[in-house]
N, C-alpha and C positions, 0 to 999 in steps of 0.2 A: 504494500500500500504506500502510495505517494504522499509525503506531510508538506503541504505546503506554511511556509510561514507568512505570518501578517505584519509579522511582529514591526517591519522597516515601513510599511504603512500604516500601522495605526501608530507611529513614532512622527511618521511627515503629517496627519491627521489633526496631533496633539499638539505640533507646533506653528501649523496653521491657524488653533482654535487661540492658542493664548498669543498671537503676533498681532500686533496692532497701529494701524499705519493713523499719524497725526498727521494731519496737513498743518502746515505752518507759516501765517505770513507773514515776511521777513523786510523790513526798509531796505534800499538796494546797500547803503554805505555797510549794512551788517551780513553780507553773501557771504565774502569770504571767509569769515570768523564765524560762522554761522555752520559751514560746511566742516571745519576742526570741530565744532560742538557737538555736532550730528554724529559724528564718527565716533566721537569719546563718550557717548550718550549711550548710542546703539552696542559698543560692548560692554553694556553693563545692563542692559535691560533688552527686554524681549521686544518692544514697540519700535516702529521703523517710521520715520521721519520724512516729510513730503514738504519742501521748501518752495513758495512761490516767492517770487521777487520783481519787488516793485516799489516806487514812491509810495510814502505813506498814507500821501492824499490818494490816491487811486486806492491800495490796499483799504481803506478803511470806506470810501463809497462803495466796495465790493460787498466788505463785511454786511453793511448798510441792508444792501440789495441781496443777500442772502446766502453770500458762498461760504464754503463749509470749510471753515477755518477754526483751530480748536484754541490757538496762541496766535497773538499779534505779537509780533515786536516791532515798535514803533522806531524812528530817528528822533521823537520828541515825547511829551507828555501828554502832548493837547491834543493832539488824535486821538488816543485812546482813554481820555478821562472823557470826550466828549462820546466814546464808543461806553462807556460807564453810565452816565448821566441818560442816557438814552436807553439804557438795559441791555445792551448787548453784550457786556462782559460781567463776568461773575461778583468781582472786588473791585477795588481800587486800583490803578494800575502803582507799579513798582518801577521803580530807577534800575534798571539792572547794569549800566556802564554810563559814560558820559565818554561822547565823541570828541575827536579833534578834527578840526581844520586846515587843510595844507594846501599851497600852491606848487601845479606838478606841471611839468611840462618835458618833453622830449626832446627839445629842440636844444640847441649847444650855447643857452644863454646861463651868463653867470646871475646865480640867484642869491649871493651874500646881500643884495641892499633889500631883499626881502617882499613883501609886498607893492613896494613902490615901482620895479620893474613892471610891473605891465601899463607904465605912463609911456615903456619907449615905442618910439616911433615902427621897429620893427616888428612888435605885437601888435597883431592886427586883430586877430580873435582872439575873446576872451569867453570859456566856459562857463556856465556857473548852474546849479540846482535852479527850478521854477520855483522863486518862496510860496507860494500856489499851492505848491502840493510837495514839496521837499522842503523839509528843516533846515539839512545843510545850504538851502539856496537861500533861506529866512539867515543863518549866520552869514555867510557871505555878504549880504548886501548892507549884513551890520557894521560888519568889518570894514568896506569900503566908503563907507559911508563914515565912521569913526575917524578914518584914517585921511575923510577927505578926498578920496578917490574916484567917487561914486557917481558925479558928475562929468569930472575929463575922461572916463573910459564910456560911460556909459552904452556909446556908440558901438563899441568894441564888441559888446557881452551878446551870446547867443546862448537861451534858454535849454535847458536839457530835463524832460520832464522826471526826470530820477538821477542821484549821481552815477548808474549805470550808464544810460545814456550820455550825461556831461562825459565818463570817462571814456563813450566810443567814439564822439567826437576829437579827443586828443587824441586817441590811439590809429585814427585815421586822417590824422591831419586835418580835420577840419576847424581844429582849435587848435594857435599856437601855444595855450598855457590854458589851465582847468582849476578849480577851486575844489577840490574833494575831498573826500574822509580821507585822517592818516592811516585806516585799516584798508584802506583801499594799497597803497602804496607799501604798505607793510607786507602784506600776502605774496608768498614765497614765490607769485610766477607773475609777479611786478616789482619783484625787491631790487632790481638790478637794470629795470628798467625807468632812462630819463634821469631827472634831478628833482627833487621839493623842497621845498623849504615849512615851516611849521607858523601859520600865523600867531602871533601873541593873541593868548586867551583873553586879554582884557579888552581888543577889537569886537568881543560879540559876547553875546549872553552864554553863562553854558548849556552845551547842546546835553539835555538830560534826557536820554532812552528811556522811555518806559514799554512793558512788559503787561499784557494782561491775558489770563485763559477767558476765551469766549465761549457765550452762553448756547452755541452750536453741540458743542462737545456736550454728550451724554452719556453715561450705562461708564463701559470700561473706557470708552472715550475720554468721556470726563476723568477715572481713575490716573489713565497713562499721563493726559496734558496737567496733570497736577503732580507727577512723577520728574517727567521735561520740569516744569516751571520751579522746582526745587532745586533741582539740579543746577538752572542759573546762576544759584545763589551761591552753589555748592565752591569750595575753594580749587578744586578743579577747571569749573568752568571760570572762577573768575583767573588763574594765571592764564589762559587762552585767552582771555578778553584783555588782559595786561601785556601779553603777547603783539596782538596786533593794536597797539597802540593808545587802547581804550585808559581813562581812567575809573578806577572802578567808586572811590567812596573822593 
């Protein structure tokens, strides 16, 4: 008599039943860092992690309009306190890192005098986040604006509706310098690409992330994005988030 076994199927069965995929969506400036957290998340836990990325003004009229998102994380606060106030997320949202600022460009210009360089005359295009719907485009225009800038370039700046976008514009020449997150520039397969320089933090407010699980997530759903959203806080994720540039407290 022939014994078949089950046994490698009901083993793929069992780990189908308890695998649990979060969608999560993610402000473009946190992709990078976001994709190290996925990976350091997922060997330690059975739920498997689905990243959309986008502005956070886009991400959050999604949320709005109903898509099945279990965690925001925002580039600011105000999206997702206003995703709170309106009953879409469970709590309050949370500060999970605070962004930096950087002027990046590709082109062979010396960038010791800082911010001021994109007055010269061979900068023609200037990148920067849509304050609209990107944080990072709301600090930027704080900065040049502080700094006095804000007016002789003006002409220069071409809108990027997410720092994704602002950074495909520089990576294909269509901006000679771009204003975007230092985890952008920090991320191992940009680290060696171009030049930046780090705007001083007293040019803009700081950029405060916050974090909240949405009231989409249900059953184990809701269980897992409350597993993820601890983990944030975890001292794990925050040397990852110190890694690429973030500061955390």
């Amino acid at each position: 008599m022939k014994i078949i076994s089950f046994l490698p199927f009901i083993l793929l069965l069992s780990c189908q039943c308890f695998s649990q995929t979060l969608r999560i969506a993610v402000a473009a400036n946190a992709q990078f860092v976001m994709q190290s957290l996925k990976d350091a998340f997922e060997k330690q836990d059975a739920a498997q992690l689905e990243l959309v990325i986008s502005s956070s003004g886009k991400l959050t009229a999604q949320i709005e309009h109903g898509a099945p998102y279990a965690i925001f994380l925002s580039a600011d606060m105000r999206y997702p306190e206003a995703l709170y106030k309106k009953g879409f997320a469970t709590s309050k949202p949370q500060v999970y890192a605070y962004g930096k600022l950087v002027l990046w460009t590709l082109k062979d210009i010396n960038m010791h005098d800082g911010i001021g360089i994109i007055q010269q005359p061979g900068i023609k295009t200037i990148a920067i986040g849509n304050p609209a719907t990107a944080p990072y485009g709301v600090a930027t225009v704080q900065a040049l604006k502080k700094a006095g800038l804000y007016d002789p370039v003006k002409k220069k700046i071409v809108l990027g509706e997410s720092i994704s976008q602002v950074n495909q514009y520089l990576i294909t020449g269509a901006a000679d310098v771009a204003f975007t997150a230092k985890a952008i520039v920090l991320n191992p397969k940009m680290k060696n690409r171009g030049k930046w320089v780090e705007i001083n933090d007293s040019l803009y407010q700081p950029i405060k992330q916050g974090t909240v699980i949405l009231t989409y997530a249900k059953g184990k759903t809701l269980q897992a994005a409350r597993r993820f959203y601890h983990f944030l806080f975890s001292a794990k994720a925050k040397a990852i988030f110190t890694a690429y540039g973030y500061r955390i407290n």
